[in-house]
N, CA, C and O atoms as a GROMACS GRO file, in nm:
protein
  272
    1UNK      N    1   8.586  13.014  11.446
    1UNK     CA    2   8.673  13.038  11.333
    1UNK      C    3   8.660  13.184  11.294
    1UNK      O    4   8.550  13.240  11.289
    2UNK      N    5   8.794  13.257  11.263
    2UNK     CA    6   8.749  13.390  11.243
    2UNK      C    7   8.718  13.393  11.071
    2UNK      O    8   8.728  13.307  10.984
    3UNK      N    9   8.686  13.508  11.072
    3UNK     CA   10   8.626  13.568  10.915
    3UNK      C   11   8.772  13.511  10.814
    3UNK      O   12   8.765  13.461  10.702
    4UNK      N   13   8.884  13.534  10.886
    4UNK     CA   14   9.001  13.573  10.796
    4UNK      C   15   9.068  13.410  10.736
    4UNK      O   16   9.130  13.379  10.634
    5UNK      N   17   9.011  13.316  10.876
    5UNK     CA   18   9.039  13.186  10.822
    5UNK      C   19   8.957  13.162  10.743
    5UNK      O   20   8.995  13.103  10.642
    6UNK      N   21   8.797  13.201  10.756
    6UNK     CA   22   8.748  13.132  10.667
    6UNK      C   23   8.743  13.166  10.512
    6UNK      O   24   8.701  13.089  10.426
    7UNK      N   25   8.803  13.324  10.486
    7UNK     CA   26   8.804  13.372  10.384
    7UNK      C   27   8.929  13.246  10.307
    7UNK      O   28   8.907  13.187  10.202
    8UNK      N   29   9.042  13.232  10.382
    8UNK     CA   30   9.162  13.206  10.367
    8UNK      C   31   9.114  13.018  10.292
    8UNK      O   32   9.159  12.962  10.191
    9UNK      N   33   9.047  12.986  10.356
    9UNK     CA   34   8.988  12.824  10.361
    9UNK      C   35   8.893  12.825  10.212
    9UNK      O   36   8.920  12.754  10.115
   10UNK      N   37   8.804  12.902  10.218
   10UNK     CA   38   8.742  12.938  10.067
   10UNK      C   39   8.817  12.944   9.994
   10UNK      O   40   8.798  12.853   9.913
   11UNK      N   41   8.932  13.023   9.959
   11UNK     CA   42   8.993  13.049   9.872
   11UNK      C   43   9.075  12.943   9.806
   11UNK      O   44   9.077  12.922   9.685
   12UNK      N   45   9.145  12.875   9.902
   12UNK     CA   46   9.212  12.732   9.936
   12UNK      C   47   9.103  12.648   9.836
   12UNK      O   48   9.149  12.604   9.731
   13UNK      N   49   8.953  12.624   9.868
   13UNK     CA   50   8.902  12.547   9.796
   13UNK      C   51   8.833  12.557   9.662
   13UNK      O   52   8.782  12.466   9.598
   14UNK      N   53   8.845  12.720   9.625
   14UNK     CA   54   8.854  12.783   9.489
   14UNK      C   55   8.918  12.686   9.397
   14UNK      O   56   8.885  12.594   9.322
   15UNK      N   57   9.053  12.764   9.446
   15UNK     CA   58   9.180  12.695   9.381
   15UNK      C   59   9.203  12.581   9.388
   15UNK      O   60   9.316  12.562   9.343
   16UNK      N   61   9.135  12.446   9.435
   16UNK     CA   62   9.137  12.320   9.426
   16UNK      C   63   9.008  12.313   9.304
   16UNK      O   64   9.005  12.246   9.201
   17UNK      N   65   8.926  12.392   9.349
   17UNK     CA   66   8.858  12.342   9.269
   17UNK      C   67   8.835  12.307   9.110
   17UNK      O   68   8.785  12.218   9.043
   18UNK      N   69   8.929  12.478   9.086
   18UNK     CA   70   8.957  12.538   8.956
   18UNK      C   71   9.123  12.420   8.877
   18UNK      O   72   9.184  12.394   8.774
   19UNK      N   73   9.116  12.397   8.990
   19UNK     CA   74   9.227  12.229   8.932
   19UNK      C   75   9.168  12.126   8.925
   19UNK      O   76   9.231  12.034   8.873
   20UNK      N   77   9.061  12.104   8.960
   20UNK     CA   78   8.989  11.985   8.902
   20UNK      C   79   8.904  11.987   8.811
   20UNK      O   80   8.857  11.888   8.756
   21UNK      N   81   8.873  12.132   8.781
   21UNK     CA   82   8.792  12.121   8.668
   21UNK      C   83   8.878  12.117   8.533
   21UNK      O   84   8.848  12.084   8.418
   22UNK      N   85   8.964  12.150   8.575
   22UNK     CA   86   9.077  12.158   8.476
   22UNK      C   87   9.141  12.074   8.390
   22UNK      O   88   9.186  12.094   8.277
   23UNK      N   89   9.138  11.953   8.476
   23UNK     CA   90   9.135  11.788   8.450
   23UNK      C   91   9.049  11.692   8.359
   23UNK      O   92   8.935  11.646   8.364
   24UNK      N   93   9.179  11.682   8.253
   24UNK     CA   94   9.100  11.661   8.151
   24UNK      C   95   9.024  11.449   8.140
   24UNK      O   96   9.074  11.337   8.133
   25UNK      N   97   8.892  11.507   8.144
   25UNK     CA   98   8.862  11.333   8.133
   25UNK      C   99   8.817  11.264   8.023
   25UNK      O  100   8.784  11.326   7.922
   26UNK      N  101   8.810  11.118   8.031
   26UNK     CA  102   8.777  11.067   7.927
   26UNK      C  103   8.635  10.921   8.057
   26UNK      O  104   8.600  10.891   8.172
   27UNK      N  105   8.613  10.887   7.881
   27UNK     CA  106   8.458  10.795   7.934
   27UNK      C  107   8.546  10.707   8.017
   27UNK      O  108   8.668  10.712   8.028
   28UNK      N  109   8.458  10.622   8.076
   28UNK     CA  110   8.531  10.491   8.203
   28UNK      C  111   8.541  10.381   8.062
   28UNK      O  112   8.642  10.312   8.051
   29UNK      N  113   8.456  10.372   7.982
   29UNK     CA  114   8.449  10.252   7.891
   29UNK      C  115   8.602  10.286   7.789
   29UNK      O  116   8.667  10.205   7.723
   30UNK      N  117   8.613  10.358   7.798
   30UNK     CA  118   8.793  10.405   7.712
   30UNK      C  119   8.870  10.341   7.825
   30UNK      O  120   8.927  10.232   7.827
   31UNK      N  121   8.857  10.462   7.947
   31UNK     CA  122   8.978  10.362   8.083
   31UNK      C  123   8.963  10.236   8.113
   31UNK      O  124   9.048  10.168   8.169
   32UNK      N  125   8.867  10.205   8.081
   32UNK     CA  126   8.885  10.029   8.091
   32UNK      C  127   8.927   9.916   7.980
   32UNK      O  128   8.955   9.796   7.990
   33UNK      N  129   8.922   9.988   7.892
   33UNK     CA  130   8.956   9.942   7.757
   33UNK      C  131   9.096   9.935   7.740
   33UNK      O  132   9.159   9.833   7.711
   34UNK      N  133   9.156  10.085   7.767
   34UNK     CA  134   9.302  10.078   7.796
   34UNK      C  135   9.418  10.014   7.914
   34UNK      O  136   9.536   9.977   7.919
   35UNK      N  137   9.270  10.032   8.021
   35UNK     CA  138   9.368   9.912   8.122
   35UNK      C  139   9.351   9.806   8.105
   35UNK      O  140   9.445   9.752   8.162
   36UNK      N  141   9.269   9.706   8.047
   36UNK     CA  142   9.291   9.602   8.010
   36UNK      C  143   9.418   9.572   7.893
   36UNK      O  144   9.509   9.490   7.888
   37UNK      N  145   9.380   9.665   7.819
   37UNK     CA  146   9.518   9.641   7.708
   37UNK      C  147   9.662   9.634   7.785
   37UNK      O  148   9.752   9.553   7.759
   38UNK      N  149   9.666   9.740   7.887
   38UNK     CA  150   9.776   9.714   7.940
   38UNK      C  151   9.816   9.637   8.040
   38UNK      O  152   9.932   9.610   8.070
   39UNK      N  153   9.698   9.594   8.101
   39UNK     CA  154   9.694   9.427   8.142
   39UNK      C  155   9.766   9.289   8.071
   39UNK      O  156   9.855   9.214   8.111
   40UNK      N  157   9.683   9.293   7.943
   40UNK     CA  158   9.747   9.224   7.855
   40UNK      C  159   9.904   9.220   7.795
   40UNK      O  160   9.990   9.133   7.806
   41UNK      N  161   9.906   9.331   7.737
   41UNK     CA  162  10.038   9.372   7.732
   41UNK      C  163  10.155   9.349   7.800
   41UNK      O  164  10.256   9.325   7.735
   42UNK      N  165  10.159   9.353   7.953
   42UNK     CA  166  10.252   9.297   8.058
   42UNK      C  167  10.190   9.167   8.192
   42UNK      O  168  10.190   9.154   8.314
   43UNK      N  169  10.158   9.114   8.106
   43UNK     CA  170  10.091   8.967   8.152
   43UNK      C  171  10.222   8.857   8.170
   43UNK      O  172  10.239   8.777   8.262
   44UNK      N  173  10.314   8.883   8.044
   44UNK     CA  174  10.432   8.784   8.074
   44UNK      C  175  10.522   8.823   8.199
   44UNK      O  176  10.585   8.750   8.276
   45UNK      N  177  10.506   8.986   8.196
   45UNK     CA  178  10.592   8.993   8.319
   45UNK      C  179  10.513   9.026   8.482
   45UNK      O  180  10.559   9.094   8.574
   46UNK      N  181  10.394   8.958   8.478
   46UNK     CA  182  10.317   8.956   8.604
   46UNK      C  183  10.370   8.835   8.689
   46UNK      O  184  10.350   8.724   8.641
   47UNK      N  185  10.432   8.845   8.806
   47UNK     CA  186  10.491   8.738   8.918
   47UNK      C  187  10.343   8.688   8.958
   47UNK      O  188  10.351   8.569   8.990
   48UNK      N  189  10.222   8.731   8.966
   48UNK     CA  190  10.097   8.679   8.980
   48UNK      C  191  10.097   8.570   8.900
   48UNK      O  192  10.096   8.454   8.941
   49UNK      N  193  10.098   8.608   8.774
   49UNK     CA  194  10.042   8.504   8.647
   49UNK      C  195  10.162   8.408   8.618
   49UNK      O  196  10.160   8.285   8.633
   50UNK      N  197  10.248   8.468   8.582
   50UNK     CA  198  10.374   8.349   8.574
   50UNK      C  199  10.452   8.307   8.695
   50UNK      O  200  10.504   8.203   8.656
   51UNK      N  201  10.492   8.325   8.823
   51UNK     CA  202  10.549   8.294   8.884
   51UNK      C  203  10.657   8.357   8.949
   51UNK      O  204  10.724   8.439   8.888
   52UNK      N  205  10.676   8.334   9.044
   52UNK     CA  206  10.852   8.379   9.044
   52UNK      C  207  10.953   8.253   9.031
   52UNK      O  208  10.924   8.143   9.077
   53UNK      N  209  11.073   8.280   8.967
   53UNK     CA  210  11.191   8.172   8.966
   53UNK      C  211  11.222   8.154   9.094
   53UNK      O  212  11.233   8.240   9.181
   54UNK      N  213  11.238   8.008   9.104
   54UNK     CA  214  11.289   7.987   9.247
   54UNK      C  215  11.405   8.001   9.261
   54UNK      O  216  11.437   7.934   9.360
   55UNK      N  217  11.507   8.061   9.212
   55UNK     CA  218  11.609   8.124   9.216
   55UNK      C  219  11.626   8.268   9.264
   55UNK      O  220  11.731   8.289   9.324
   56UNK      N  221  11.543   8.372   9.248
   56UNK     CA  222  11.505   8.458   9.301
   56UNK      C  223  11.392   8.483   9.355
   56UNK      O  224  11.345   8.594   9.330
   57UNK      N  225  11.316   8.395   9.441
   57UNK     CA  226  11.223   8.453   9.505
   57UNK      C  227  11.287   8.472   9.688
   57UNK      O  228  11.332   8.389   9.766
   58UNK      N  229  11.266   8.612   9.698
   58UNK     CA  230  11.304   8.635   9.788
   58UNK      C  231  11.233   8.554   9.950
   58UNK      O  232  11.290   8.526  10.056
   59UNK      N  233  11.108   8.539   9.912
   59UNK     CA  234  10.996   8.465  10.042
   59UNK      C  235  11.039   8.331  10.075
   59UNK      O  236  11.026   8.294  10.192
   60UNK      N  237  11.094   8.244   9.979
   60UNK     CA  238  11.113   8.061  10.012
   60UNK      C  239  11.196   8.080  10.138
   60UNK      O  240  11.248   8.185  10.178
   61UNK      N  241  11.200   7.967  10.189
   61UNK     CA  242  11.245   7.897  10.318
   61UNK      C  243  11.381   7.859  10.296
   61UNK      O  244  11.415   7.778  10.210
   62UNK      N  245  11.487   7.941  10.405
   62UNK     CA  246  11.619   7.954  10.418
   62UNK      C  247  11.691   7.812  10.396
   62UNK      O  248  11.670   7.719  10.474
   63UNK      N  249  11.771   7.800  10.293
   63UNK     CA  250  11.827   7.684  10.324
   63UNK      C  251  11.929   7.656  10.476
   63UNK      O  252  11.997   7.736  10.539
   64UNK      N  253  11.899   7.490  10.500
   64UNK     CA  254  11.995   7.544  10.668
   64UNK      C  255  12.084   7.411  10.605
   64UNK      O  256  12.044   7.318  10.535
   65UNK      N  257  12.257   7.450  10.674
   65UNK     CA  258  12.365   7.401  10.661
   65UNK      C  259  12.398   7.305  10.720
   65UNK      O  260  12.505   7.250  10.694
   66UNK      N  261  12.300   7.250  10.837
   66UNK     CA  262  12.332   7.106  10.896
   66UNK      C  263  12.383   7.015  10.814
   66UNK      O  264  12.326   7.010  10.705
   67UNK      N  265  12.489   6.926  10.835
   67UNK     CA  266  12.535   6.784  10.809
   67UNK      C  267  12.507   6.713  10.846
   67UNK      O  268  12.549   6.706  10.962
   68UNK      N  269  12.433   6.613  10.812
   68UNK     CA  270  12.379   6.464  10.902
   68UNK      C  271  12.454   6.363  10.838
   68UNK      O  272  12.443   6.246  10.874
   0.00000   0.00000   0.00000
């Protein structure tokens, strides 16, 4: 590797770095607090928890048109 990449590659990871410090955080016990709330919050519209209508679920089994 020459000098000029690696100057070039340092610099590269300066400037990543100086963006992550930059990044503003909070405790995990807040982010979990808030993703649960917003868990809760859209629980009625989870296809997990309630379902899908069998009217629109795209996965069920094709109806077939035979006449017997």
């Amino acid at each position: 590797m020459s000098s000029g990449a690696s100057v070039s590659a340092l610099q590269r990871l300066v400037e990543q770095l100086k963006l992550e410090a930059g990044v503003e955080r909070i405790m995990v016990s807040q982010a979990a607090a808030e993703l649960q709330q917003y868990c809760m919050q859209n629980a009625c519209k989870d296809a997990l928890l309630v379902g899908v209508p069998a009217g629109s679920n795209p996965f069920r089994e094709p109806r077939s048109c035979a006449l017997l």
